[in-house]
NUKOLDREN-440157 format. One record per residue (C-alpha): residue number from 1; x, y, z negated; residue in three letters. Coordinates in steps of 0.02 Angstrom, whole numbers, plus 32768, in hexadecimal, padded with zeros to 4 digits. Each point is the difference from the previous one (the first is absolute). Example, Ala and Ser with C-alpha at 12.3 -4.5 7.8 and 13.67 -1.06 7.14 Angstrom:
<atoms>
[1 [8267 7F1F 7E7A] 'ALA']
[2 [8045 80AC 8021] 'SER']
</atoms>
This chain:
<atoms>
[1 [F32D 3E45 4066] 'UNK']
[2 [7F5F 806E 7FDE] 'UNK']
[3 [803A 809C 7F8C] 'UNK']
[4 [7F98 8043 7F75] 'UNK']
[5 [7FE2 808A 8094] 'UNK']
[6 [7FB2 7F9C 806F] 'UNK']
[7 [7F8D 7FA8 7F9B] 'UNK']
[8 [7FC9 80A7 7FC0] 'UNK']
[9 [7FC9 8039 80BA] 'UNK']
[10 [7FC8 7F65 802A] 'UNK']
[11 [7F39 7FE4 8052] 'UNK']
[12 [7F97 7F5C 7FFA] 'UNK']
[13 [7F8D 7FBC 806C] 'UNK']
[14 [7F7A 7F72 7FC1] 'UNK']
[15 [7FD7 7F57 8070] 'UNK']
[16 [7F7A 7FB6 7FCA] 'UNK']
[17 [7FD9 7F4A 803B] 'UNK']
[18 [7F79 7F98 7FB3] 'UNK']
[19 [7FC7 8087 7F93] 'UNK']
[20 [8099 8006 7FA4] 'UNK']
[21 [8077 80A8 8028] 'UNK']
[22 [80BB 7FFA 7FDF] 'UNK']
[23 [805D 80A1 8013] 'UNK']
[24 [809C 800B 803D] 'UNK']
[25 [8065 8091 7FC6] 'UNK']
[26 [809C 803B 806C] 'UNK']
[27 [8068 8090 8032] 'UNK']
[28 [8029 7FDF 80A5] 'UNK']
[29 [7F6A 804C 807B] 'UNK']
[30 [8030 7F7E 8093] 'UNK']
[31 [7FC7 7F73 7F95] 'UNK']
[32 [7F64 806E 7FBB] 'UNK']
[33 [7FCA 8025 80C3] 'UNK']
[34 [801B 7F32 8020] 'UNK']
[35 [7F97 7FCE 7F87] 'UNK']
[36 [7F77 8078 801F] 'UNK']
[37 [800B 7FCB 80CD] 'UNK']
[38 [801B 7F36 7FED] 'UNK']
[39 [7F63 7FEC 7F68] 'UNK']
[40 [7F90 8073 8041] 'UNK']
[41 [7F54 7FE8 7FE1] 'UNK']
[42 [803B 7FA9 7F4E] 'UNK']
[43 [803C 80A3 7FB0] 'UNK']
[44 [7FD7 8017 7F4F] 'UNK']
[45 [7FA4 809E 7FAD] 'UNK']
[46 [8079 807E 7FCA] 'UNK']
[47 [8023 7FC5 7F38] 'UNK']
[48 [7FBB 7F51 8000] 'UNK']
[49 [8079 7F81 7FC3] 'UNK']
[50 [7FFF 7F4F 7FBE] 'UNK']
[51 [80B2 8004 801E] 'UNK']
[52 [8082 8080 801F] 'UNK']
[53 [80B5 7FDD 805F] 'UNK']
[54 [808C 806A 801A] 'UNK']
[55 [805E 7FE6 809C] 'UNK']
[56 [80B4 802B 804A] 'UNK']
[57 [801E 7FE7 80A1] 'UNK']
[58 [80B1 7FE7 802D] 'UNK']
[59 [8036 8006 80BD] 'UNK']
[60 [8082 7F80 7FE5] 'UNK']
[61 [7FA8 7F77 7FA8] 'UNK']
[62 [7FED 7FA6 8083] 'UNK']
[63 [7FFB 7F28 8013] 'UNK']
[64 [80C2 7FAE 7FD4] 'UNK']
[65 [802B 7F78 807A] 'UNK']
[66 [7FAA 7F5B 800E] 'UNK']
[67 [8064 7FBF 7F73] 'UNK']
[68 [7F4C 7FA2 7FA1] 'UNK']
[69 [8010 808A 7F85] 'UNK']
[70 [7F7D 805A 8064] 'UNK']
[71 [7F59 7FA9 7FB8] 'UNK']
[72 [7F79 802F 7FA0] 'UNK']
[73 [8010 7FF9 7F4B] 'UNK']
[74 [7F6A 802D 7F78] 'UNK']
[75 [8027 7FD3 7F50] 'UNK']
[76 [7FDA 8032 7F4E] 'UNK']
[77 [806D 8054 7F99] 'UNK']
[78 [7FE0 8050 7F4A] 'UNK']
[79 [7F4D 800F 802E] 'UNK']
[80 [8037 806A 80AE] 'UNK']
[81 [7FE5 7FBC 80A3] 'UNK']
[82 [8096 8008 8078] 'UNK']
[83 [7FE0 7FE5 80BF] 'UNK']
[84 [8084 7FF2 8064] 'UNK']
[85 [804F 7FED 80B5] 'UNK']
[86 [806A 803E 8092] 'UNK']
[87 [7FB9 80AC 800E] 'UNK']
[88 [7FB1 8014 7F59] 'UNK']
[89 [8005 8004 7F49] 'UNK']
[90 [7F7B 8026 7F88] 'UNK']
[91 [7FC7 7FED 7F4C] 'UNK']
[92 [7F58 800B 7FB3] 'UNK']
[93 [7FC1 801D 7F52] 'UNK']
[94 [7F52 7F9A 7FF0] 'UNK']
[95 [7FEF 804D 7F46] 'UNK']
[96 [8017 80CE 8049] 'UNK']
[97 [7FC7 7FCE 80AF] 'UNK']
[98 [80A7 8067 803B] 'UNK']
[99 [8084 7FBF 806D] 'UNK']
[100 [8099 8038 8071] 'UNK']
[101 [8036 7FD4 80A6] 'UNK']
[102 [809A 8012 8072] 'UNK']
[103 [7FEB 7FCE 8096] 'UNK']
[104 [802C 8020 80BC] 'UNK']
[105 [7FBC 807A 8073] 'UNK']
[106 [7F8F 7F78 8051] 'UNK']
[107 [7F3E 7FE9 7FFA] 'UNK']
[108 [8002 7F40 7FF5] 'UNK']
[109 [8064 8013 7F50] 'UNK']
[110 [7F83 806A 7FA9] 'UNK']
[111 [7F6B 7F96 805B] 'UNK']
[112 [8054 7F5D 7FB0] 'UNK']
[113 [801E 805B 7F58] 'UNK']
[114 [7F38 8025 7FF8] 'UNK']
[115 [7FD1 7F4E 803C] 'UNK']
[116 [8068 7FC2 7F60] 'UNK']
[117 [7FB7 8088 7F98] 'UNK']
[118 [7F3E 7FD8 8021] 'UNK']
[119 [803B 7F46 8005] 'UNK']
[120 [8037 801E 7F3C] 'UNK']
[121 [7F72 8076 7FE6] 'UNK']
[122 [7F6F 7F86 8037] 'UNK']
[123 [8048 7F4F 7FC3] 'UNK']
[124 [7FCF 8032 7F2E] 'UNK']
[125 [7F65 804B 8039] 'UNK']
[126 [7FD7 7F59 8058] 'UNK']
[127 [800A 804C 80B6] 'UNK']
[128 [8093 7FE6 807A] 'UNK']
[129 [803B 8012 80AD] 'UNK']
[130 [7FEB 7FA7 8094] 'UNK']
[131 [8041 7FBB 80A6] 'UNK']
[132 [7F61 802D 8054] 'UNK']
[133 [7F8A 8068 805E] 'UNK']
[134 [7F67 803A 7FB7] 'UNK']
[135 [7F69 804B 8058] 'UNK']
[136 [7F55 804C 7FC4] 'UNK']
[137 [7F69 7FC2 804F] 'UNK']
[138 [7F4F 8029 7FCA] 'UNK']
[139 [8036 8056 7F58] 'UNK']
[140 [806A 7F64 7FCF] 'UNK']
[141 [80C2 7FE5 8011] 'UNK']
[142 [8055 7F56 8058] 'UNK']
[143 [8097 7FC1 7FDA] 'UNK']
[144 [8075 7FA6 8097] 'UNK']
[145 [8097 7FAF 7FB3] 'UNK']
[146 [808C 7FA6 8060] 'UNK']
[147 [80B8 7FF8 8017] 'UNK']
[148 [8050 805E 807D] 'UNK']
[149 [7FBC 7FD2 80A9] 'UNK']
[150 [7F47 7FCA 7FC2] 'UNK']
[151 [7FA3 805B 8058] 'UNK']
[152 [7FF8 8098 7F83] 'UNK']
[153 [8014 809B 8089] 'UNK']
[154 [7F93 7F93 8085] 'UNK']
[155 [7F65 7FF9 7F8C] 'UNK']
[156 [801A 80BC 7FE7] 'UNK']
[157 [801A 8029 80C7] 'UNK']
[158 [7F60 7F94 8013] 'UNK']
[159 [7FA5 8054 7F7B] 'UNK']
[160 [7F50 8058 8053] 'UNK']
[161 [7FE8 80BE 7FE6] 'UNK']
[162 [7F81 7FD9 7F71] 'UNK']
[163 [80AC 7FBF 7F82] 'UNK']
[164 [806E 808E 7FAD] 'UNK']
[165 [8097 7FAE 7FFA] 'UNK']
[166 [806E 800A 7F54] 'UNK']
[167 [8095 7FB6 802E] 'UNK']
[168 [8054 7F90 8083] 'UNK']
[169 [808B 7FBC 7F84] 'UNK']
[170 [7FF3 801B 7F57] 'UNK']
[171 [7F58 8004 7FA7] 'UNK']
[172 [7FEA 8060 7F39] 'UNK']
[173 [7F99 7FA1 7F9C] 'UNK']
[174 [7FB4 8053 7F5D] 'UNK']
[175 [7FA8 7FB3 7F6D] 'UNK']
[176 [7F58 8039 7FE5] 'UNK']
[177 [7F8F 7FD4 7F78] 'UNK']
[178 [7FD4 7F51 8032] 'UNK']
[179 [8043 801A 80B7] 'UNK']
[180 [8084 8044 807B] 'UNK']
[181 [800C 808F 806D] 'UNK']
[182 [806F 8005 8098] 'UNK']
[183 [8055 80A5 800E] 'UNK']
[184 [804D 8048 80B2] 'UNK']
[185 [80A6 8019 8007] 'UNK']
[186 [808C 8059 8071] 'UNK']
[187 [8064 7F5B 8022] 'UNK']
[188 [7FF3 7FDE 80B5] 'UNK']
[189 [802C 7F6F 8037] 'UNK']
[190 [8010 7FD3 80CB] 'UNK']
[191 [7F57 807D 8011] 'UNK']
[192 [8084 8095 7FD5] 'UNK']
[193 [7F8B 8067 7FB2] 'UNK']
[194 [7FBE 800F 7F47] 'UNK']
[195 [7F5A 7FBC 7FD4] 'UNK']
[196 [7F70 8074 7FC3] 'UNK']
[197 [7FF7 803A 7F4D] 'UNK']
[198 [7F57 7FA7 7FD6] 'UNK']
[199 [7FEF 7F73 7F7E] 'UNK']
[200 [7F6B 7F89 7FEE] 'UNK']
[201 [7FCB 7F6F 7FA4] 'UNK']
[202 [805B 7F4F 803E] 'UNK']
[203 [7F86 7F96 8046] 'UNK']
[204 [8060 7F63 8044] 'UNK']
[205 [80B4 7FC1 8014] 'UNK']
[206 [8042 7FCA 80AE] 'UNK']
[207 [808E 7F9C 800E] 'UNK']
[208 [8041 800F 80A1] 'UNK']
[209 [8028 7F7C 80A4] 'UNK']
[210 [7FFC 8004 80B3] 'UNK']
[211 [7FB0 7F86 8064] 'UNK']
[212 [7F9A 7FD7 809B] 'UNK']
[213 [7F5B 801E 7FA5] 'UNK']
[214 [7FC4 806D 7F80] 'UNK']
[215 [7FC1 7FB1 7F64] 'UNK']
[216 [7FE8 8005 7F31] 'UNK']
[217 [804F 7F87 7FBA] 'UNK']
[218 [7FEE 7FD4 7F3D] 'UNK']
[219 [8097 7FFA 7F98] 'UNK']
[220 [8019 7FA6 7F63] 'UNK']
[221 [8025 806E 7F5D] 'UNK']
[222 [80AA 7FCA 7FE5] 'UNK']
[223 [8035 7FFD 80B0] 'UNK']
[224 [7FB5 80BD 7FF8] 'UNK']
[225 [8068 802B 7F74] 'UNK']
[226 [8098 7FCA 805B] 'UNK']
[227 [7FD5 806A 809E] 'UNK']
[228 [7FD9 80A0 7F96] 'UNK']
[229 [80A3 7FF8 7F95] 'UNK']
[230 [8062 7FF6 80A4] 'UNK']
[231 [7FC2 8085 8040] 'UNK']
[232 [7FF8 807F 7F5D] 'UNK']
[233 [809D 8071 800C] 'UNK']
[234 [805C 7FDD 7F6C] 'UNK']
[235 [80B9 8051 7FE2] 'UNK']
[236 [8034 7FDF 7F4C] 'UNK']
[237 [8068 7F75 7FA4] 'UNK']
[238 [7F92 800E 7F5E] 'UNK']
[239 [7FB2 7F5F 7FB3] 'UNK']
[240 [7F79 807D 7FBF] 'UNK']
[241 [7FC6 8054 8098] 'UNK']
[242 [7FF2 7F49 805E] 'UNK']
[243 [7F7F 7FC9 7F76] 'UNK']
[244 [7F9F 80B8 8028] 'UNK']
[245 [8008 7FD6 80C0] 'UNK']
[246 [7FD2 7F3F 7FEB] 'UNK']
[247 [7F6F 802D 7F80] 'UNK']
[248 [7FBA 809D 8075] 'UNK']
[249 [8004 7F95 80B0] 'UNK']
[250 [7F93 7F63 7F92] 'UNK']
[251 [7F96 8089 7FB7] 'UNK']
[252 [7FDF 804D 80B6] 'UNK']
[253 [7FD1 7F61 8038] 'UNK']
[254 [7F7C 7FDB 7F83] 'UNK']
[255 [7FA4 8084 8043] 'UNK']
[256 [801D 8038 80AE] 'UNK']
[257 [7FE4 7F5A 8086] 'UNK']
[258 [8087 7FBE 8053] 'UNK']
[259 [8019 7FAF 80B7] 'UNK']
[260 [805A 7FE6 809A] 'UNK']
[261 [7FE6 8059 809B] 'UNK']
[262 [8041 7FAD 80A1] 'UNK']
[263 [7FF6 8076 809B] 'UNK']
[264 [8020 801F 80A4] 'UNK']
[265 [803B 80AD 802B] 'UNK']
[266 [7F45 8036 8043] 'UNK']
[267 [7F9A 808B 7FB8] 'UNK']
[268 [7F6A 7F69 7FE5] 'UNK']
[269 [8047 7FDB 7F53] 'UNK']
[270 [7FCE 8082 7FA4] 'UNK']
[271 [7F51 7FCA 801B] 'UNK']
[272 [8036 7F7E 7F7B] 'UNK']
[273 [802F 8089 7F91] 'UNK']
[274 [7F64 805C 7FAA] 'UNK']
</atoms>
């Protein structure tokens, strides 16, 4: 357990991913120095904060056996969200903007415990998180969407050197004004490396398939709906927060165009895509 001591010494550092920096508050200096090396390039400015964690790392909190206690569980509780699983727990305070989190000494717990934060950040504020890869061309941002084994880390492989790529798995979509911004962020997917910290306004909305041609295909509104609502990460059993995710992917689609790309793994189709 973290003593009065060590919270007194501890040091922060502040990530900052789609404009919005979270700082993460610790004593330990092995978790400071992983943080700092795995979201490079997304580091905060010293004192910004939209929301503040403090974090103990414990050596031995590591995953239980395989016993189906080991999932992923985000729920409301006395206006607190509590995320939990394996190697993690954590609570956060929407009213302070100030959480806690134990966790193990493992990267891939504090990258899920962001993903969940920004998920919970974005879905009031009518933005969200998405299976996707994003990709600036030309000043404006493109959305990819797809389950796993779309086609998401081709399309960014074949992108040409004129694209800055934002992300080959999960794309940060912002609210803005009338519109949406796609923000980079430093979840790699097959790619293994982050995507750049750029944001731009969303032009269009892929939806991704594979196929022996490449082609834009309409899709119908509803059947649009349906594909983006797969593909939004959502992590919470709250009636509320479903109605914010249901009401920001409709009121995405009213304004940024929809449609299906079909491609075959050649660099040709992004000459579809401009």
């Amino acid at each position: 357990m973290t003593t009065v001591e060590q919270l007194a010494s501890s040091q922060e550092v502040s990530v900052e991913i789609g404009g919005m920096p979270i700082v993460l508050r610790t004593p330990d200096p092995g978790f400071l120095a992983m943080v700092e090396q795995r979201y490079h390039g997304y580091l905060g400015r010293p004192g910004a904060s939209a929301f503040s964690f403090d974090v103990e790392v414990r050596p031995d909190y590591l995953f239980p056996p395989d016993d189906g206690e080991n999932e992923l569980r985000v729920w409301k509780e006395l206006g607190r969200w509590r995320l939990e699983r394996g190697d993690f727990l954590a609570e956060m305070d929407p009213a302070t903007r100030t959480g806690r989190i134990l966790q193990a000494p493992s990267p891939y717990a504090i990258d899920s415990v962001l993903r969940i934060v920004h998920s919970l950040i974005q879905a009031p504020a009518g933005g969200f998180l998405l299976h996707g890869a994003s990709a600036i061309r030309g000043g404006r941002a493109f959305l990819f969407s797809g389950i796993s084994g779309a086609g998401k880390t081709t399309i960014s492989r074949l992108a040409p050197p004129d694209v800055m790529l934002l992300t080959d798995e999960i794309s940060y979509v912002r609210r803005d004004g009338e519109g949406y911004r796609a923000c980079g962020t430093p979840f790699a997917g097959e790619l293994a490396q982050p995507g750049e910290n750029a944001s731009a306004p969303v032009e269009r909305l892929f939806f991704l398939a594979k196929g022996p041609e490449n082609r834009i295909d309409r899709v119908d509104p509803a059947g649009a709906l349906r594909m983006l609502l797969r593909n939004i990460l959502f992590f919470a059993d709250d009636a509320d927060l479903v109605k914010m995710v249901f009401r920001s992917a409709a009121e995405f689609l009213e304004r940024i165009p929809a449609s299906q790309l079909t491609f075959f793994p050649d660099a040709r189709v992004w000459q579809l895509i401009e």
